[in-house]
C-alpha positions in Angstrom: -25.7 52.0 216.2 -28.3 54.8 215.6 -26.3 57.2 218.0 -23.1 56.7 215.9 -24.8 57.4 212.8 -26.7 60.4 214.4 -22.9 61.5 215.5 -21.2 60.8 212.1 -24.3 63.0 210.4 -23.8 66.0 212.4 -19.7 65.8 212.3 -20.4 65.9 208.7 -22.8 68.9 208.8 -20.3 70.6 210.5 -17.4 69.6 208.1 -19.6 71.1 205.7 -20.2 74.0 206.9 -16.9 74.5 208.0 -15.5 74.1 203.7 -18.2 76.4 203.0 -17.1 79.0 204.9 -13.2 78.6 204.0 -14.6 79.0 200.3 -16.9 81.5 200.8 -15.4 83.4 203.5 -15.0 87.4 203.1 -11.9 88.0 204.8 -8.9 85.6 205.7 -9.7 85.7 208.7 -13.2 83.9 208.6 -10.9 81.7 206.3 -8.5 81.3 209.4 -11.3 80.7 211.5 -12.9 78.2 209.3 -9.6 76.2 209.2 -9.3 76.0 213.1 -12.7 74.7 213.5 -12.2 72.4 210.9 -9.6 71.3 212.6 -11.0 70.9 215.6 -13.9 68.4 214.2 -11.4 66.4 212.4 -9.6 66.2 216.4 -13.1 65.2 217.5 -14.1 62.9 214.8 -10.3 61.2 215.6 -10.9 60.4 219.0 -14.3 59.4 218.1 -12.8 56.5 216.4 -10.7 55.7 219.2 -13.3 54.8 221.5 -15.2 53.2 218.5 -12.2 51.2 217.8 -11.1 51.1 221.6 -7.9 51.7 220.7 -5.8 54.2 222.4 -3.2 54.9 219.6 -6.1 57.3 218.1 -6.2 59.2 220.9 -2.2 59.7 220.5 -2.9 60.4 216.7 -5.5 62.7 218.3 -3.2 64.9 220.3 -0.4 64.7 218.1 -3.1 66.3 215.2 -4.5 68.7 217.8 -0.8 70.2 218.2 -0.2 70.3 214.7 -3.1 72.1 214.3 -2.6 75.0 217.1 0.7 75.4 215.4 -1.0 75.6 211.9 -3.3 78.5 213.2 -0.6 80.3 214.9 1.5 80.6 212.1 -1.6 81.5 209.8 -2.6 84.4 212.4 0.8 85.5 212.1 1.3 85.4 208.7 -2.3 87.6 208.8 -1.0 89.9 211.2 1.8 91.3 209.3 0.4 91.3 206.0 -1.4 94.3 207.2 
């Protein structure tokens, strides 16, 4: 119990820092940045509850999120690249 609550902290620090820098960010590209990580701790935090849950349609959920969330960045880092 005290390791998930430990785990559950820290994803939230990291969430947090993670909004703070998409806010706060000087360029779109720390923005971008900010995003993908974000991303990536809401992936983490996912299949998290999958083995909390022991349930393995999180972990599909999981991967289907992670994809959807390469793509996101991709077309963000385009959209960047030819704005210049």
């Amino acid at each position: 119990m005290i390791v998930t609550i430990i785990v559950l902290a820290l994803t939230g620090l990291g969430v947090l820092f993670a909004v703070l820098r998409m806010i706060i960010g000087p360029a779109s590209f720390d923005r971008v940045v900010a995003l993908d990580t974000l991303n990536v701790i809401i992936t983490a935090l996912i299949v998290f509850l999958a083995y909390y849950f022991k349930s393995m349609l999180y972990l599909d959920i999981a991967l289907a999120y992670a994809i959807l969330s390469f793509l996101e960045t991709l077309v963000f880092a385009r959209f960047l690249e030819g704005r210049k």
